[in-house]
C-alpha positions as CSV (number, residue, x, y, z in Angstrom):
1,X,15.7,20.2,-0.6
2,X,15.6,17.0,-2.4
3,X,15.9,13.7,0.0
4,X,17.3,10.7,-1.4
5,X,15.6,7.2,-0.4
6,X,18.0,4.9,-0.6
7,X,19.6,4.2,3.2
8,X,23.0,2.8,1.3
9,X,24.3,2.6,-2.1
10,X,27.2,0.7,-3.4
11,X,30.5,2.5,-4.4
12,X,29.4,5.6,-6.6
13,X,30.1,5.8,-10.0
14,X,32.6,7.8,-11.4
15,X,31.6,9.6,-14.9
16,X,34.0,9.0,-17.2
17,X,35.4,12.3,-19.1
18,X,35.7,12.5,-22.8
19,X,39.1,12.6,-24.1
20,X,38.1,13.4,-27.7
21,X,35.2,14.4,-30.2
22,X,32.7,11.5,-30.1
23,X,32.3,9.1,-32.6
24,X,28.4,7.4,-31.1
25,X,26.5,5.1,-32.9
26,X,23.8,4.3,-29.9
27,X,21.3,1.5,-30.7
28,X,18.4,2.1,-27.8
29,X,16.2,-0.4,-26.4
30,X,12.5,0.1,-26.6
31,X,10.6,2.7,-25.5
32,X,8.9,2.6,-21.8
33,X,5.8,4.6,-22.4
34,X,4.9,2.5,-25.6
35,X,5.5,-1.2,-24.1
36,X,3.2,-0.3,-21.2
37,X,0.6,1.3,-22.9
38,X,0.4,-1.8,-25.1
39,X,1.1,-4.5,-22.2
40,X,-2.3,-3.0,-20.8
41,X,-3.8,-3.1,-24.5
42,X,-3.3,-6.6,-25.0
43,X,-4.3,-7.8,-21.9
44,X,-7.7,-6.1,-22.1
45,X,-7.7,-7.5,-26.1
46,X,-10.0,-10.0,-27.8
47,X,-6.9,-12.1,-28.5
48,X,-3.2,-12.7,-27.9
49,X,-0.8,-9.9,-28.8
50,X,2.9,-10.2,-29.7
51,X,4.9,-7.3,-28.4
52,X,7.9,-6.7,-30.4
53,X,11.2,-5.3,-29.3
54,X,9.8,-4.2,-26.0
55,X,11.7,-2.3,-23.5
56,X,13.4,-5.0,-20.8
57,X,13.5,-2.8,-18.0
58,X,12.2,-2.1,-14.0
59,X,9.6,-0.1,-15.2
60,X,8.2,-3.0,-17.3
61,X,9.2,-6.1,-15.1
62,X,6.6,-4.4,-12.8
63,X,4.0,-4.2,-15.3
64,X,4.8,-7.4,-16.0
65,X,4.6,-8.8,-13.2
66,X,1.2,-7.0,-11.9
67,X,-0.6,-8.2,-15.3
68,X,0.6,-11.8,-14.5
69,X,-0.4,-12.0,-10.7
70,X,-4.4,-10.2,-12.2
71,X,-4.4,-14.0,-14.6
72,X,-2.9,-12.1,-18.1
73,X,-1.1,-14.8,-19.8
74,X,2.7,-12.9,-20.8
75,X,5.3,-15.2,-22.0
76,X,8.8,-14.3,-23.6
77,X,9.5,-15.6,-26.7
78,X,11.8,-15.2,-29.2
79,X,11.5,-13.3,-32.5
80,X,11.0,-15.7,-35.4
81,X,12.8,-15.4,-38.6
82,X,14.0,-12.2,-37.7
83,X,16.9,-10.4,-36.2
84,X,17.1,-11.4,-32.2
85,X,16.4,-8.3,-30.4
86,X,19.7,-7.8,-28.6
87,X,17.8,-6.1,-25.3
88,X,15.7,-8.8,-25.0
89,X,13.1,-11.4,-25.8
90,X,9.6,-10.7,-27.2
91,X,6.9,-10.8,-25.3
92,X,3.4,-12.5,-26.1
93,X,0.1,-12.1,-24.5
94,X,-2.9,-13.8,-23.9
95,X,-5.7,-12.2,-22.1
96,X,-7.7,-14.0,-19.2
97,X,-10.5,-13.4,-17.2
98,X,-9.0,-10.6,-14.6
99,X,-8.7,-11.9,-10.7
100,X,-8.0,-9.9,-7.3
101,X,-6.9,-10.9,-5.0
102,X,-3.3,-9.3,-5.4
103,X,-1.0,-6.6,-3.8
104,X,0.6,-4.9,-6.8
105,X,3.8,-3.6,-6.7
106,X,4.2,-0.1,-8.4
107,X,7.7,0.1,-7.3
108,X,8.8,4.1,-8.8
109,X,6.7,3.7,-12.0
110,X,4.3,6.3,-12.4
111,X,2.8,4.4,-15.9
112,X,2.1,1.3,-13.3
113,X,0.5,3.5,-10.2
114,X,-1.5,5.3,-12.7
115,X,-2.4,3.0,-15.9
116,X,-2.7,-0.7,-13.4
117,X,-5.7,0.4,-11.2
118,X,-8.3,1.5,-13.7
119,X,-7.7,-2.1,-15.6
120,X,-7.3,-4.1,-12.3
121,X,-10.3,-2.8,-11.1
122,X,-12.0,-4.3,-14.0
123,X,-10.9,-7.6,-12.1
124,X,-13.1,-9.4,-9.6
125,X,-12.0,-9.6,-5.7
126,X,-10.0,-6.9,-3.9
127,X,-6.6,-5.4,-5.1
128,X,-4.2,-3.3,-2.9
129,X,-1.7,-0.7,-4.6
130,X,1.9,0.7,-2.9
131,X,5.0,1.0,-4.0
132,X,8.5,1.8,-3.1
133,X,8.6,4.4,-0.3
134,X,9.0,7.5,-2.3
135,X,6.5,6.7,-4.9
136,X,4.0,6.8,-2.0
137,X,4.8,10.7,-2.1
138,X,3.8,10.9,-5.5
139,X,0.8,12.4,-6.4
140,X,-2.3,9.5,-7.1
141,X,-5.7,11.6,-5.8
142,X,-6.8,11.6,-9.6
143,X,-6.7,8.1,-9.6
144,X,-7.9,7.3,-6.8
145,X,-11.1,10.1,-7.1
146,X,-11.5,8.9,-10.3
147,X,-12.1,5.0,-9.3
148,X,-14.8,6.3,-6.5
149,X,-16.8,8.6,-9.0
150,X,-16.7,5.3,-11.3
151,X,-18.4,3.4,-8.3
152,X,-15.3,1.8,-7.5
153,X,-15.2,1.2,-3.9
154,X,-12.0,2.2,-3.0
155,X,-9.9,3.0,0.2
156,X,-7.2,5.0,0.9
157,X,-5.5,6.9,3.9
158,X,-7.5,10.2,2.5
159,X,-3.9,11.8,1.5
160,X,-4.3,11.0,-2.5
161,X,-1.3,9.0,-2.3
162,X,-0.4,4.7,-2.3
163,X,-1.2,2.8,-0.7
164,X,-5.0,2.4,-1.6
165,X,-7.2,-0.6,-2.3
166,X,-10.1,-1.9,-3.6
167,X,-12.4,-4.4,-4.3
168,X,-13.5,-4.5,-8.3
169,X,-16.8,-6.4,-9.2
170,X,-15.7,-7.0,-13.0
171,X,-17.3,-4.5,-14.4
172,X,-16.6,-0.9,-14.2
173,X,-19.7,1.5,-15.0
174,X,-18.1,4.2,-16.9
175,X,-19.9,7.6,-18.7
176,X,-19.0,10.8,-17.7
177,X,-15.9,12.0,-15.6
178,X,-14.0,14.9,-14.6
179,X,-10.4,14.8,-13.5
180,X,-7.7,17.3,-12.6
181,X,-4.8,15.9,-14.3
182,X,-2.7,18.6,-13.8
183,X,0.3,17.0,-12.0
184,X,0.5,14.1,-14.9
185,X,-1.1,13.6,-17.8
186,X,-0.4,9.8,-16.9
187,X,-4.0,10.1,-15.4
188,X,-5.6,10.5,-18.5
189,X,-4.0,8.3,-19.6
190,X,-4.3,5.4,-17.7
191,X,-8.5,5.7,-17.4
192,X,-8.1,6.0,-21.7
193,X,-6.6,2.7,-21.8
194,X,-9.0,0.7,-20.3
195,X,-12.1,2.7,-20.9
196,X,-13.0,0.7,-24.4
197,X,-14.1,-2.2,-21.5
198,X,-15.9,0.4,-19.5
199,X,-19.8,-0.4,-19.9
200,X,-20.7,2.9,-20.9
201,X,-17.2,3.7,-21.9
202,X,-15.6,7.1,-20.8
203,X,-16.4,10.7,-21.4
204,X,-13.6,12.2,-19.8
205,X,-12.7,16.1,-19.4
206,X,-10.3,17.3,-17.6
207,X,-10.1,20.5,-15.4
208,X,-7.6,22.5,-14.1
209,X,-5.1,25.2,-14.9
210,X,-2.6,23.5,-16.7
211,X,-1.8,19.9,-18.8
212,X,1.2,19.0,-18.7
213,X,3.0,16.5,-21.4
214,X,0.2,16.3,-23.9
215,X,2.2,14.1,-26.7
216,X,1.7,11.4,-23.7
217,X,-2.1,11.6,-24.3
218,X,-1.8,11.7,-27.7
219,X,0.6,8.0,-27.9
220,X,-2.3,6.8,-25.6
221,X,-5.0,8.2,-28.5
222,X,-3.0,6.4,-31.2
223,X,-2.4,2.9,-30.1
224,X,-6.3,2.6,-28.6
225,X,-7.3,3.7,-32.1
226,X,-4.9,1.4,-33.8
227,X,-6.3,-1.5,-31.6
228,X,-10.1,-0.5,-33.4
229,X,-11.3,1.7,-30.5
230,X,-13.0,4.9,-31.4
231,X,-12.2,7.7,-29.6
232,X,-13.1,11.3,-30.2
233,X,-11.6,14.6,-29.2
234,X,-14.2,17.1,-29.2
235,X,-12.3,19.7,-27.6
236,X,-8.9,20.4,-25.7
237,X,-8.8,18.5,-22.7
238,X,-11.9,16.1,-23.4
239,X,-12.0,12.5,-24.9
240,X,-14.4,10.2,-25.6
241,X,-13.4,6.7,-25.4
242,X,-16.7,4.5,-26.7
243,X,-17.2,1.0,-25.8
244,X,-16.1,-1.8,-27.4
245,X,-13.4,-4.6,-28.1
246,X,-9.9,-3.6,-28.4
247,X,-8.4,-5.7,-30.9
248,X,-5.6,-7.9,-30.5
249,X,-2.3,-6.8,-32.6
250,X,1.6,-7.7,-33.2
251,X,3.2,-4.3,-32.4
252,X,7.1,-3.5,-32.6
253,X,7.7,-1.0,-29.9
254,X,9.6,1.8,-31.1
255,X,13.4,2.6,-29.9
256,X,13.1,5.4,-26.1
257,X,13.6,8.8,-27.8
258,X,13.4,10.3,-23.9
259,X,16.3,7.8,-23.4
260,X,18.2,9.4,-25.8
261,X,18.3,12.8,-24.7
262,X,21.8,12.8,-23.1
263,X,23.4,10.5,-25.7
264,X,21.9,12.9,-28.4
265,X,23.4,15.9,-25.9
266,X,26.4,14.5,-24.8
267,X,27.4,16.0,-28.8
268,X,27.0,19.1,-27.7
269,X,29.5,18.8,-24.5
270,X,32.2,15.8,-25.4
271,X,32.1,17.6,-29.3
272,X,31.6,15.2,-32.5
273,X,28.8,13.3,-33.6
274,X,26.4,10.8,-32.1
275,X,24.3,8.4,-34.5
276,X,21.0,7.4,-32.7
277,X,19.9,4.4,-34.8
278,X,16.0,4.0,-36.1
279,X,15.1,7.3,-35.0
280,X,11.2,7.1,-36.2
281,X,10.3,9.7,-38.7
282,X,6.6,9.9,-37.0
283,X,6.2,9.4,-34.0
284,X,4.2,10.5,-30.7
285,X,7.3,10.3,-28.1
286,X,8.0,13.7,-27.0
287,X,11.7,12.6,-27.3
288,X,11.3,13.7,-30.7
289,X,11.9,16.9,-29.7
290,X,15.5,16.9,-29.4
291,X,16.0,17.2,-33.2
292,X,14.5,20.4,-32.7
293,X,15.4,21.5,-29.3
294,X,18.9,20.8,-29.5
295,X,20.2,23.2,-32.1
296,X,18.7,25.8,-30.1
297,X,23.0,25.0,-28.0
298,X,23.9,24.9,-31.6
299,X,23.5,21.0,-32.2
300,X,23.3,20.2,-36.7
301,X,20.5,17.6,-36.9
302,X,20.7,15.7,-39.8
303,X,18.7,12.5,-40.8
304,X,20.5,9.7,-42.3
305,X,18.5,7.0,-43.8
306,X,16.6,5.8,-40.7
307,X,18.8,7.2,-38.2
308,X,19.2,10.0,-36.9
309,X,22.8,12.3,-36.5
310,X,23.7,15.1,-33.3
311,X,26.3,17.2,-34.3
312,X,27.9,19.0,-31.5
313,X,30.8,20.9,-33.6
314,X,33.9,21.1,-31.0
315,X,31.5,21.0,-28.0
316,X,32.3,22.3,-24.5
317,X,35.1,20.2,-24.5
318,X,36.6,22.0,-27.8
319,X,35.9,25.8,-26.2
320,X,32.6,25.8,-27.7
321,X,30.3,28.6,-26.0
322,X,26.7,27.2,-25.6
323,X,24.2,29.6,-25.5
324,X,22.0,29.8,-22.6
325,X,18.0,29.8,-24.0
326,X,14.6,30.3,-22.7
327,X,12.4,27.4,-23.2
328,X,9.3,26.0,-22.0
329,X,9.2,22.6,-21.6
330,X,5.4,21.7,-21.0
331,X,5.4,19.4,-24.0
332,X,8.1,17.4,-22.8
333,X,9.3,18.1,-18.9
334,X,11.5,14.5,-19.2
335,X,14.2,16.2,-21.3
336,X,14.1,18.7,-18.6
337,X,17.3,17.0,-16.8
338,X,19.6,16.4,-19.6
339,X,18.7,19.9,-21.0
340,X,19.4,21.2,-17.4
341,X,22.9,19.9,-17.4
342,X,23.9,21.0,-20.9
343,X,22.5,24.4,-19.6
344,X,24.7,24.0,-16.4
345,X,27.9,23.9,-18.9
346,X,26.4,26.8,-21.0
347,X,27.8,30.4,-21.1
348,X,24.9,32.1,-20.6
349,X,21.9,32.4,-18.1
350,X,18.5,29.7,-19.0
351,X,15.3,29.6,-17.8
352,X,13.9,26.3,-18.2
353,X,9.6,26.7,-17.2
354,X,6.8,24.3,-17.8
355,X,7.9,21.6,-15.6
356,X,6.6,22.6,-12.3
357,X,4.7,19.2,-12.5
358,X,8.6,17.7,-12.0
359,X,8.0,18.1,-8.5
360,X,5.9,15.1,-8.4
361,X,8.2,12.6,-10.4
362,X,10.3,9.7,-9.2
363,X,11.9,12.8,-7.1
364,X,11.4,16.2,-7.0
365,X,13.3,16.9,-9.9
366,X,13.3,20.5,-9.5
367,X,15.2,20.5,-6.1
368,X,17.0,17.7,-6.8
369,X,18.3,19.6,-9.9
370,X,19.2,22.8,-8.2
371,X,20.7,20.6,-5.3
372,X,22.8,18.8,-7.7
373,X,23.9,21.5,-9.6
374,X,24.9,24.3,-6.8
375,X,26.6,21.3,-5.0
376,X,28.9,21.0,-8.1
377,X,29.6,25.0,-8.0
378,X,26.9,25.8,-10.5
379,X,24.0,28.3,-9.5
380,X,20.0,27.2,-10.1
381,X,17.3,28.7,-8.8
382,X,14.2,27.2,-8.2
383,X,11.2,28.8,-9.8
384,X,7.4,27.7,-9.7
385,X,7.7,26.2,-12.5
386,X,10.8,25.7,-13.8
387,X,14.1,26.9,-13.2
388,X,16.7,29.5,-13.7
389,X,20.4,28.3,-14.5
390,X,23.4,31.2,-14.2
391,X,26.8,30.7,-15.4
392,X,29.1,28.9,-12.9
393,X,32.5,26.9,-13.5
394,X,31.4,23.7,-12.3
395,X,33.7,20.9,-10.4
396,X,34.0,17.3,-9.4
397,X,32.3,15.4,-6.4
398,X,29.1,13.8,-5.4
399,X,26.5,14.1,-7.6
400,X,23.1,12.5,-6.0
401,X,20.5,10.3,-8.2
402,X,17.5,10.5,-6.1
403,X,16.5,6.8,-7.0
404,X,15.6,9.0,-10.3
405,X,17.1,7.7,-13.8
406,X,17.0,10.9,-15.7
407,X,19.2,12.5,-12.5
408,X,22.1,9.6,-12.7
409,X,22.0,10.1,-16.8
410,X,22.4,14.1,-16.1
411,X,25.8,13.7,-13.5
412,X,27.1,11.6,-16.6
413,X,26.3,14.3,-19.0
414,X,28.1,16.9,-16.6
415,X,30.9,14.5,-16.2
416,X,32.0,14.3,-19.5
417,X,34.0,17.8,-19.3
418,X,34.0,18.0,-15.4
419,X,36.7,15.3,-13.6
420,X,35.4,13.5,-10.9
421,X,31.6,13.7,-11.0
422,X,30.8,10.5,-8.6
423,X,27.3,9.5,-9.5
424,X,25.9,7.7,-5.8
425,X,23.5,5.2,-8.0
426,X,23.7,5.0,-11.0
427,X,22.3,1.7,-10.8
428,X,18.9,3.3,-10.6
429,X,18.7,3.6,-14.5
430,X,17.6,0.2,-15.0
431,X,14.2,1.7,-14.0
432,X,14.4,2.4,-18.0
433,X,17.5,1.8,-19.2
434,X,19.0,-1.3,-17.6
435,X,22.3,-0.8,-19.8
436,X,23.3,2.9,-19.8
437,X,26.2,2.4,-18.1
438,X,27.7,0.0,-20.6
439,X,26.5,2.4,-23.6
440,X,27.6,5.5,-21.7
441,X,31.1,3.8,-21.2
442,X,31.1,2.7,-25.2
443,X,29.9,6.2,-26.6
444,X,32.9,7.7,-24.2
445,X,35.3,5.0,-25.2
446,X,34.9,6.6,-29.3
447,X,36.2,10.0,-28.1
448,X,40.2,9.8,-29.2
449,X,42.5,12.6,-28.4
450,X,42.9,14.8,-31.4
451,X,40.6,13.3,-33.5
């Protein structure tokens, strides 16, 4: 059974139903995975970066925040001679000789437990790493077996969790390494991104029975190579990361296509359209996947000049009969909760597999899920690796969030054709999304009886 970790929450939230078709033009802020990965780019660059249109959000304040205390210059600035970003300013960064002498703060951001200590052990002095009490559960061994075999000399309680700590020498050595990144593939990840200032750089292979969200390693692949770093894949599951500068860059951060994924489905159950603005016609966010996933409910995805359009016919709301579907979600286990709600309102039975690896995310989403769902009259079962969703007519009441983002943007979902879904925090989704519930309230607001 899924705990929640917050001792009190304010009033809950109430979902607000849809009283009509939608009408959504959504205009998300920048995507998390990409404004981290290039916060720890540009502070390990030759040169100041400017970051773009980067996502304002928890996640990465605390990124932020620990690249600040380890000496990396990051200032805000705003855009010139453009359009302000309404989400926020821009960020610039200049990179400095690293420091320890630091407790980072992780908080519930696995990109932060699992990309900061590879780059702050580049620093010189000793650096200690925790977080928020459930991100202490979350699975970190890879990390922290990684560091050692590197000749970091690091400390932990021997449970492959937070806290841990080291002492970094300013150099790291590098060469070869095997990991089992099964439960993330932020591990990967997060020893790619600094390897380029490894001294031998990284040859990096990773074992075990499974890999879960691969599109994650490959964003990590494509901004170190647009940065000038050469890295070669000579095989499934190995990379090659050889030494060198990265180079300093202005990005623009691309708008969250995971973010999206209820907006995008909300279509499907409030019936209408909804209009995600500068949907990227390329691009390595596993979010993408919706234009492809979603018709598989019976969603019309159209492209219309650089948005794109989610057609959800009359929707659960108009009588629509959503399918149920068999899917595996290795590619992309973050849709997993919005696709798990849409599934909960669907008229036949789903099985959702590939996202066993859920169980090790800002909650266990799995159980959390299932808990959420059965508490509301549905019916999931919990699999290995996934889940299996039944029929049920579903009803108001609480509807938990776990400290988890992706859980609070799932009741809303729900709540658009069930009355009285009460959300305990939805606060929690400014871990990514600071202002969901001021778009989720607009998007709801275009639905109009009888339209």
């Amino acid at each position: 059974m899924a705990e929640s970790t917050h001792s009190h929450h304010p009033d809950p939230w109430i979902a607000p139903r849809a009283r009509g078709p939608l009408h959504g033009d959504v205009a998300l802020p920048g995507s998390k995975s990409l404004t981290n990965r290039e916060l720890v780019l540009a502070a390990l660059a030759d040169g100041p970066s400017t970051i773009r249109l980067p996502l304002h959000s928890r996640d990465s304040a605390l990124m932020v925040a620990a690249l600040r205390q380890l000496g990396v210059g990051i200032e805000e600035v705003e855009p010139a001679g453009t359009q302000p970003n309404p989400h926020g300013p821009d960020l610039r960064i200049t990179p400095a000789p690293l420091h320890g002498d630091v407790a980072v703060d992780c908080g519930l951001a696995g990109t932060v437990m699992r990309f900061l200590p590879p780059l702050a052990a580049l620093a010189t002095g000793p650096v200690t790493v925790d977080g928020d009490p459930y991100a202490r559960k979350r699975p970190m061994g890879a990390v922290i077996g990684a560091l050692a075999d590197l000749g970091v000399d690091v400390t932990d309680d021997g449970d492959g969790a937070m806290p841990f700590s080291f002492t970094g020498t300013g150099s790291v050595r590098g060469g070869r390494l095997t990991i089992d990144a099964s439960a993330s593939s932020q591990f990967v990840s997060g020893l790619l991104l600094s390897a380029p200032r490894f001294d031998e750089g990284l040859h990096l292979t990773h074992v075990g029975d499974r890999l879960p969200s691969l599109p994650h390693i490959d964003m990590t692949v494509e901004v170190l190579r647009a940065r000038g770093v050469r890295v070669d894949q000579p095989a499934v599951g190995e990379w090659v990361v050889h030494p060198g500068p990265i180079a300093a860059r202005d990005v623009t951060i691309e708008p969250d296509l995971s973010n999206a994924a209820p907006f995008a489905a909300a279509a499907l159950v409030a019936g209408g359209t909804v209009r995600i603005r500068t949907w990227p016609t390329a691009t390595t966010q596993v979010g993408a996947d919706l234009e492809t996933l979603l018709p598989l409910w019976g969603a019309t995805v159209t492209r219309d000049g650089d948005d794109l359009v989610f057609d959800g016919g009359v929707g659960v709301a108009g009588g629509a009969s959503l399918p149920g579907v068999t899917l595996d979600l290795t590619r992309g286990g973050e849709l997993a909760p919005a696709l798990v709600a849409l599934s909960a309102l669907a008229d036949g039975p789903s099985e959702i597999t590939g996202i066993g690896h859920l169980r090790g995310h800002e909650t266990d989403r799995l159980a959390a899920l299932a808990a959420d769902v059965n508490r509301s009259g549905g019916s999931v079962q919990e699999l290995d690796d996934g889940l299996r969703i039944t029929p049920a007519r579903l009803h108001g009441g609480d509807w938990a969030a776990y400290d988890d983002h992706r859980m609070a943007t799932a009741g809303a979902l729900v709540g658009l054709v069930v009355d009285g879904v009460a959300v305990d925090d939805v606060g929690c989704t400014a871990k990514t999304l600071p202002q969901f519930p001021d778009l989720w309230a607009d998007l709801v607001a275009t639905g109009t009886k009888g339209a």
